[in-house]
C-alpha positions, 0 to 999 in steps of 0.5 A: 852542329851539335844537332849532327852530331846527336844524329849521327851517333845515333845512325852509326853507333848501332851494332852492325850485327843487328842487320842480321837479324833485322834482315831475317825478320824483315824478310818474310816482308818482302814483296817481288818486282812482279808484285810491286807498281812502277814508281816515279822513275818510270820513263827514266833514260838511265839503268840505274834508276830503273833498276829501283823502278820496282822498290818498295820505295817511291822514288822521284828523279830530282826535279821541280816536282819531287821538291815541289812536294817536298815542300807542299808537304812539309817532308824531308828529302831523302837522297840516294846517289849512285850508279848501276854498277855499283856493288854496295848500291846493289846491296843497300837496294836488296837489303834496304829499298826491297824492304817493305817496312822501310819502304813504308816508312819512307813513303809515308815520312820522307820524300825519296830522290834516286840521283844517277851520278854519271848522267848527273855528276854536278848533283853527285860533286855538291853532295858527295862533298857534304859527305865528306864533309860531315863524316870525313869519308865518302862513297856510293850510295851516298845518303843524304838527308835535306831540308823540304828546302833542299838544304842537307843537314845529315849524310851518310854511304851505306847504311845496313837495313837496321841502321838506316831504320833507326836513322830514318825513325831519328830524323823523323822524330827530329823534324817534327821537334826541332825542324827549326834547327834542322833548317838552320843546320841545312843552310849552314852546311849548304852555306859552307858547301858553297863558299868552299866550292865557289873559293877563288886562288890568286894567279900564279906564273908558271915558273920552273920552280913552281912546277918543281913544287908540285912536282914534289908535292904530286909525290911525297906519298908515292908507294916506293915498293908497290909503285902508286900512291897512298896505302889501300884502297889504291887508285891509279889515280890517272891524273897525278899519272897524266902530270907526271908524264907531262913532265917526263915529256918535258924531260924529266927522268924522275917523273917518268920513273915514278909513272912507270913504277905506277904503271909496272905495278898496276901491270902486274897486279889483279887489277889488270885484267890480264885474260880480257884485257883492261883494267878494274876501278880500285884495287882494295889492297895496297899491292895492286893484287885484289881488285874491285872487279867493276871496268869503267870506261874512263879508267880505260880511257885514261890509262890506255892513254898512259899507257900509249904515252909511256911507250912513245917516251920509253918504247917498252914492249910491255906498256905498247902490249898492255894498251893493244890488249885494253884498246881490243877489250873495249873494241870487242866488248864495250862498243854498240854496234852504233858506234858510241863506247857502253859506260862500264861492267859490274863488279859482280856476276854469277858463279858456276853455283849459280851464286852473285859475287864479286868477281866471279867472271874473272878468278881462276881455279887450277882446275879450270885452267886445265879444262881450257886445254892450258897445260902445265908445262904452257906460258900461262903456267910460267907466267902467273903464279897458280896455287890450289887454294887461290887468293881469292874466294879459293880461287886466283887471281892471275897477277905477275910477280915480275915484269914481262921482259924478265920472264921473258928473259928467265925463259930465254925468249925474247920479248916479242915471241914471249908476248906472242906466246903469252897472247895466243894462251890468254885469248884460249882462256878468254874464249873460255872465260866467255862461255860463263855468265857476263858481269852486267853491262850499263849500256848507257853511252856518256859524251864526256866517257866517250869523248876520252876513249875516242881521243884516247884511240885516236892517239893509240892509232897513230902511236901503235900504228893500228888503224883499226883504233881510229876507224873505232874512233871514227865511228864513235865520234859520228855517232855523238855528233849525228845522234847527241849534238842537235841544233839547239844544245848537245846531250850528255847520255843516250840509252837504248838511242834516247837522249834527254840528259844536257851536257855539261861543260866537260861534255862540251870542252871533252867532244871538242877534244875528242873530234880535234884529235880525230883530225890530228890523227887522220892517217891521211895526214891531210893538214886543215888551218882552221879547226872543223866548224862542228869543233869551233861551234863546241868552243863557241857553245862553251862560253856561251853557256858556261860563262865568259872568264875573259869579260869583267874579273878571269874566272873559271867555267861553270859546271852547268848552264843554270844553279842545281842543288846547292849552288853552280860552281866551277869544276877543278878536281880530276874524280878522276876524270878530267875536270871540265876546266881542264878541258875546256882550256886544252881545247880553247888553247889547242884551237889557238894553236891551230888557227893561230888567231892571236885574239884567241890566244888572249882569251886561252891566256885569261882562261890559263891565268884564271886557273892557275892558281887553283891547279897548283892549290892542289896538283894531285887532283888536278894534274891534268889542269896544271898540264892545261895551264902549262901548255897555255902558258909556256909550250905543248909537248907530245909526239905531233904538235901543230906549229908556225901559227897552225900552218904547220904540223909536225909529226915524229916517229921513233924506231928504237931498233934501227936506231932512225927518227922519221920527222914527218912535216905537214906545210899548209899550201900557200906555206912553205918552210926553208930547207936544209940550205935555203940560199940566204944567209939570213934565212933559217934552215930546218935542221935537226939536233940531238942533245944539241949535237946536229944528227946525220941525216940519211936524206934530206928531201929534195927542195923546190926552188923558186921565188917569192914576191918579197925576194926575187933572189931563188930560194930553196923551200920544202912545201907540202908534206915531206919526211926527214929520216934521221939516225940517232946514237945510242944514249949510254946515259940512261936518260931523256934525249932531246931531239930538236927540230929548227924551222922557220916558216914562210908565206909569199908575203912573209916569214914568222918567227924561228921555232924550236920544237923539242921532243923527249925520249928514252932510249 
């Protein structure tokens, strides 16, 4: 690797104020769009690459012909990768692919490649990877540099224009002196690339004790006083989160205090967009306060359902506000008319000089708060922290220095008039936010992205009782399958209605999900046994396209139908978004559960055994796969759970303030399950407990009684759908309380076995 690391030196080493002046030279140079011929990436469906339609670049898609004629030539690859809302690829295309010099330079030396890494993250996992890898860092753009064989022997992120001049003039000089050593540098790395991405872990049983280990381990660097993990820059990091409230739903009191403190600080803080509602990629400080101002929907996504799950375990007002807020933000501003759920916003956006900056949408001045017509004496005032100079750009960004319940408390009011309020005020500073000029939107609809939004507000709608979420939901997921799901295969991404990306496995497993969820949640509660035939046809297409784990050696799911790049491998890593194991094992696992086909079931077992031991190799990155596992392996956990073999669904709703627990039970017809008193000492009858205490039940529902063709003794049932309303005491204890519903369920012909069902809460 000697050769590398002579390359490197020479690329970073370069004093990084010689771009100044580069950049100035260079200028005079530059020629506008308007001056410039459409390159290969006309006809792209993807914002990105029309956004370098006009470069000075000639940049290719990555397909057959751009490495055709790398190889045909004799050139080296040149790679980018990014996306559209990306604040440093914007300044690499302005400084660098605007600049004639360096245009001419590639166009002449190497072949250029321009990769969207949302339509294409395969491509975008192999090769941030190599960067990594090569400089112990990673990030967009990513820079790479492949043999004609499409082999990377050198990487980079962002380089400034003299930078990459110097990197590029190097790398030239180097093909033609030592191409030998850089094609056997290329297959090298492309060699370890692949083993490592392609390395398999032993199975490992699901124990008590291994979960605590990875409990552990998902902890050990948590910021104690910010709440979060790790130091800047600081992501919420959605999957540790997602494991950590598995467990809190499992009981756990010290897992849900380390997600609520990641929450509460996120909460707080300017990554949070309190005004609009929804919350930025990254705060760039270790306080939550300074954002990356970009909104993607996976992080809303992901944290709205955080969110909607911490106040089903906790019923704090706080996290129910927050999420009605993210949920209304996306409904407003992120969906097409269509239905399908937009991809993300920028970063950037114009400021009243007419100058592009980070942020500019979303920072306040003093003074045009005041214009909004909020006045000093306001809740907005009371709330946020205002200065004259701001803390950022001069201006501020609005954070909370307190939890909203202790301000609420310090105003003497009480929560739901404080967020009333609070609410009434931020909606008359977001319509004047409004009138500014918007970040740029990547209108671009991803199945997977939208898959997690719509299961996302499917939940959302059943939690927070607002049916506006699932009539969204509803919407979104119509318009996926009418428009991206045809005959012979479903399509990642549409643009402007055009679709020609092919989905991926988390595309396939997360639509699956998404459309299994829209049935759960279905306000009328209508209860179906099988899963709907567009579900089981993902699940089908899944293994058919992906691969078989269960035939030959268990193994994970491919990421891709065929090998591109440097190799096809299995998706295990949640970059934060849910690996495609992950969720193509919650989705064969969930239709077990549904249809309570024991073959099945086998199959999910496999898949779980599979992949175990790659969850627990690394459970922070892949917490929602340990939760995948879990839930194969041992039991579900949320406030609906599908039961007796999927012919019975459960649902359980909490009133913390009058103190009742309503256990909605939704029986299959031709099912049945024992009441309360079922007439025969050996039958078991549905009772609820709360920490092993029997609850006083209000009401039970009046049963039918009746005989079965097994027993000509009358027996007392419930059938259909029925509602046990329970009150529950106050738990002094401060920690979970664990109520249980026992039932056992029946057909005409005969009874399965008694099942337990625990839920978890905080009073």
């Amino acid at each position: 690797m000697k050769l590398f690391f002579k390359i490197f030196l020479t690329s970073f080493f370069i004093l990084f104020s010689h771009s100044l002046a580069f950049a100035e030279k260079t200028n005079s140079k530059k020629q506008t769009s308007e001056q410039r011929k459409a390159n290969h990436l006309l006809g792209a469906q993807s914002p990105y690459l029309l956004q370098h339609l006009y470069n000075t670049v000639d940049w290719y898609p990555w397909g057959e012909e751009a490495l055709k004629k790398a190889k045909a030539e004799n050139k080296p690859i040149f790679l980018s990768v990014g996306y559209s809302t990306c604040h440093w690829c914007h300044v690499m295309a302005h400084e660098s692919f605007e600049n004639t010099e360096i245009g001419k330079f590639l166009n002449e030396h190497f072949i250029s490649i321009k990769v969207d890494r949302e339509q294409r993250p395969d491509l975008d996992s192999q090769f941030m990877l190599v960067t990594e890898a090569m400089t112990g860092t990673g990030g967009w753009p990513n820079s790479v540099f492949l043999t004609a064989n499409a082999k990377p022997f050198h990487a980079s992120t962002y380089l400034p224009p003299d930078q990459f001049l110097s990197t590029l003039k190097h790398i030239e000089k180097l093909w033609k002196t030592e191409q030998t050593t850089l094609i056997e540098q290329g297959q090298q790395v492309a060699d370890g690339i692949n083993r490592y991405m392609n390395r398999t872990e032993a199975a490992r049983s699901i124990t008590p004790e291994v979960i605590a280990e990875a409990l552990e381990t998902t902890t050990k660097n948590k910021d104690e006083f910010n709440g979060g993990f790790g130091v800047a820059p600081k992501f919420p990091q959605e999957s540790a989160l997602s494991f950590l409230l598995n467990q809190a739903e499992r009981g756990n009191n010290t897992a849900l205090k380390t997600a609520m403190a990641a929450l509460d600080g996120m909460i707080k803080g300017g990554i949070h967009d309190h005004v609009g509602g929804g919350f930025h990629r990254y705060s760039v400080d270790e306080r939550w306060l300074v954002p990356h101002f970009e909104k993607m929907l996976y992080n809303q996504a992901l944290i709205g359902n955080l969110l909607v799950r911490a106040y089903a375990l906790t019923g704090k007002e706080r996290y129910k506000q927050t999420a009605i807020r993210l949920f209304d933000y996306i409904l407003r501003d992120m969906q097409d008319k269509n239905g399908g759920f937009y991809s993300a916003e920028d970063a950037d956006s114009i400021d009243e000089n007419g100058k592009k900056i980070e942020g500019a949408f979303y920072i306040w001045s003093k003074e045009e708060i005041e214009q909004a017509k909020i006045s000093k004496s306001s809740i907005i005032h009371k709330t946020f922290p205002l200065t004259e100079n701001g803390n950022f750009e001069g201006k501020n960004i609005l954070h909370l220095e307190q939890l909203p319940a202790d301000i609420a408390k310090s105003l003497k009011l009480n929560k739901q008039t404080y967020f009333q309020k609070l609410n009434r005020e931020l909606e008359i500073l977001r319509q004047a936010r409004d009138k500014r000029k918007h970040p740029h939107k990547d209108l671009k609809i991803i199945v997977s992205w939208n898959a997690m939004m719509i299961e996302a507000l499917a939940h959302a709608s059943h939690i927070l009782e607002r049916k506006v979420y699932y009539t969204a939901a509803k919407k979104a997921a119509d318009y996926i399958t009418k428009n991206m799901l045809k005959k012979d295969r479903l399509y990642r991404a549409s643009y402007k209605g055009n679709i020609g990306v092919e989905a991926q496995l988390a595309d396939y497993a997360g639509l699956g999900l998404a459309l299994l969820a829209v049935e759960t949640y279905n306000p009328s509660g209508q209860l179906n046994k099988a899963p709907t035939k567009t579900v089981q046809r993902l699940a089908d297409e899944l293994q058919l396209r992906f691969g078989k784990p269960w035939e030959k050696e268990p193994a994970p799911f491919r990421m891709t139908e065929t090998k591109d790049g440097i190799s096809a491998f299995p998706p295990l890593d949640d970059n934060p978004i849910p690996s495609g194991n992950a969720l193509a094992l919650k989705l064969l696992h969930a239709i077990a559960e549904k249809n309570g086909n024991p073959q099945q079931k086998k199959k999910t077992l496999l898949l779980a055994s599979a992949l175990s031991g790659h969850a627990l190799s690394n459970p922070q990155m892949r917490g929602v796969l340990v939760n995948a596992v879990n839930a194969a392996s041992n039991s579900n956990t949320g406030f609906i759970r599908d039961t007796a073999k999927g012919n019975v669904k459960v649902h359980l709703k909490l009133n913390r303030e009058t103190k009742k627990a309503t256990v909605k039970i939704s029986i299959k017809p031709g099912w049945h399950i024992n009441s309360n008193a079922p007439l025969e000492e050996y039958l078991i009858p549905t009772e609820i407990t709360l920490d092993s205490e029997k609850l006083a039940i209000k009401a039970f529902p009046k049963p039918e009684i009746k005989s079965l063709s097994f027993n000509k003794e009358k027996l007392s049932l419930y059938e259909g759908e029925i509602n046990i309303i329970a009150e529950f005491p106050k738990n002094k204890q401060q920690e979970a309380s664990k109520l249980t519903l026992n039932l056992q369920a029946c057909s005409d012909k005969i009874c399965l076995p008694p099942e337990a069902l625990e839920f978890n809460f905080w009073q």
